[in-house]
N, C-alpha and C positions, 0 to 999 in steps of 0.2 A: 386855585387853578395852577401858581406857579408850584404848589408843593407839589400837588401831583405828578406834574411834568417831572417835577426835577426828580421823583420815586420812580419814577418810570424809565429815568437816563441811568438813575444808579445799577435799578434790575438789571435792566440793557446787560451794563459794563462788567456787572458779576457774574452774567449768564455768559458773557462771552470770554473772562478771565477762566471760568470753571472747562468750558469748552478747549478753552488753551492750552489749560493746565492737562486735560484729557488726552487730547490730542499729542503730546509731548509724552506722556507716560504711554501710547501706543507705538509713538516712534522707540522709543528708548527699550520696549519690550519688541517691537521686531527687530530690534539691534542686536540686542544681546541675542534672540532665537538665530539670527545670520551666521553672527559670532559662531555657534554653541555649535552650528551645521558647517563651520567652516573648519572651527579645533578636529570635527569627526571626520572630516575628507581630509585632515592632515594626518590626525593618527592611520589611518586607513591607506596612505599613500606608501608607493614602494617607488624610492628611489627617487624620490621626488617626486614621481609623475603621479594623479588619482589612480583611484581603484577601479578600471574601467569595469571588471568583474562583477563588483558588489550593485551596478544597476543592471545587470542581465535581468532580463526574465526571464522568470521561472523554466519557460517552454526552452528558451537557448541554452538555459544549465543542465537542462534532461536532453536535450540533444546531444551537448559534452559526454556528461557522463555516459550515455548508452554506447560513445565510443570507446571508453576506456574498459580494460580488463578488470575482470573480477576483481583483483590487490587494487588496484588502483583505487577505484572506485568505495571502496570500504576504507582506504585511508581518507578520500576527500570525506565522504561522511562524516570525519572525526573536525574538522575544521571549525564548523559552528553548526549551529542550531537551523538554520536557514539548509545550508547544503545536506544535513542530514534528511530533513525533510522532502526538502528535492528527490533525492537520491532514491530513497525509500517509496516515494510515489510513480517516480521512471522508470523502476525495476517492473520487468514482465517474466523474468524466468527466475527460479526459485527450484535449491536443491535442498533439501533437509537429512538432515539424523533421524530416523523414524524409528528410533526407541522408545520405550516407554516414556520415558522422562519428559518425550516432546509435549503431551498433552496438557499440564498444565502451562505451557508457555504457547501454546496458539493464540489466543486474545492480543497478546501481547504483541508477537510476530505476525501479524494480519492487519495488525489494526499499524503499524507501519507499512509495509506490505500489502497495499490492498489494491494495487492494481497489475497483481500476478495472474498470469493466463495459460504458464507454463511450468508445471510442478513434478517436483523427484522425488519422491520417499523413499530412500534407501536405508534398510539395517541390516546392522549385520551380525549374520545367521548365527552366530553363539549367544546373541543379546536378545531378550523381549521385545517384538515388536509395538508399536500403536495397536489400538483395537478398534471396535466399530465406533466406538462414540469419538474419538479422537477424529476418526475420519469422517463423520456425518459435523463434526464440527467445526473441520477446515473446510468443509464445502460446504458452508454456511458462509463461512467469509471470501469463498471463490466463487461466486456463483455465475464468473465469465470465463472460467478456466476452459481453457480449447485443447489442454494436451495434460496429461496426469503418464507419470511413469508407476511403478509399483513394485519394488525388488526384496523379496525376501519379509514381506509383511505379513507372518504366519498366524498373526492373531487375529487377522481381518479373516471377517464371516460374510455369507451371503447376505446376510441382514446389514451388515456397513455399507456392502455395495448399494445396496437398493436405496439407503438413504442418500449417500454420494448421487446415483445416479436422479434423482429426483429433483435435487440442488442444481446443477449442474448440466443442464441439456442445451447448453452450447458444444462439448465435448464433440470435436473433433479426431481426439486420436488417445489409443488406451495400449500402454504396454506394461503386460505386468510377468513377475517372473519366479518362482519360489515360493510363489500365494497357498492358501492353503483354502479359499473359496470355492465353491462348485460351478455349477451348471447355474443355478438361481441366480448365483451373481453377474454373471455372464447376461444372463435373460435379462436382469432390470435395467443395464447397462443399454442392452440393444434396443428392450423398449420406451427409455426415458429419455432418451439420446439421439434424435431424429437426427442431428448435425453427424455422427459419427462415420469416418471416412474412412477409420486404417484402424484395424486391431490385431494385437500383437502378443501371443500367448505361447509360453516357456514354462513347462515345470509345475502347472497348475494342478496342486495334490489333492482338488476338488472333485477334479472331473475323472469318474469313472467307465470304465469299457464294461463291454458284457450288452446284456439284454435288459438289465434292471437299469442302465445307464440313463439319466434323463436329455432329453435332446434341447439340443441348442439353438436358436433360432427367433424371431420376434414372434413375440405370442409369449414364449417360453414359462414367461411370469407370470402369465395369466393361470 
């Protein structure tokens, strides 16, 4: 009886030294983790004081930025990985180069840009524009786009419009100008596009006069 007892005081005391020992290597690792979070709000510090910046959220650094101007706005991007992010998901208006060249770099510029609602494609008229797939493929990644400009995009066909417009029937306002699309693309625009408020046509090498002229209107496409 007394061996057992006394196996059962030693358990006891090892189980509570092992517990000690535990318990110490927990304190000593949230020590050093305090440390390691304190060395990073020093580096971080301007002028002594913390980086009150670096705890914004996200929504208060997109309210920043959407007050600063374009330059501005595209240096703080450069800053880090965090405000680039930001930056790229706050942006709603969006002007591009609508050369050829843009097509294989759409994935790329969308897929940071993906909460654009207000779009420019402008080229210019000595250069090849985008074509239809280029543009059935940015309104693949706009599919809340409320305004689409179009200047001088002479490779875009009725067949690009009607895929755009298919994508796309939030579309509120369409100005295009230098186009070389017709009637059909007009049509698919008006029928795919219930939201459309304000349209805006300049120069469009599509649309012919006369009698053989096809008419413009909802139905159109049909």
């Amino acid at each position: 009886m007394g061996q057992s007892v006394s196996t059962a005081k030693l358990t006891s005391r090892r189980d509570c030294n092992r517990s000690q020992r535990s318990k110490s290597k927990s304190t000593a690792l949230i020590g050093q983790m305090q440390a390691e979070e304190a060395e990073e709000v020093e580096r971080n510090s301007i002028d002594g004081l913390s980086d009150i910046i670096s705890v914004l959220p996200d929504e208060c650094m997109a309210c920043i930025f959407q007050s600063l101007t374009p330059g501005d706005r595209k240096r703080c991007s450069l800053v880090c990985r965090r405000w680039l992010r930001i930056e790229g998901q706050s942006r709603h208006r969006l002007s591009l180069n609508a050369q050829s060249d843009l097509h294989p770099l759409i994935p790329f510029i969308f897929s940071r840009f993906d909460a654009v609602t207000k779009l420019a494609l402008k080229c210019d008229r000595r250069s090849v524009s985008i074509g239809d797939e280029a543009l059935a493929q940015i309104s693949e990644h706009c599919r809340n786009l409320t305004r689409l400009k179009l200047r001088a995009c002479r490779d875009l066909t009725d067949a690009g419009m009607l895929a755009f417009a298919k994508n796309c029937k939030s579309l509120k306002k369409l100005s295009c100008g230098s186009c070389t699309f017709g009637a059909k693309g007009m049509n698919a625009v008006l029928d795919h596009c219930p939201a459309l408020e304000e349209l805006s046509v300049k120069r469009l090498r599509g649309i012919t006069d006369g009698a053989a002229a096809e008419p413009i209107g909802p139905g159109g496409d049909k």
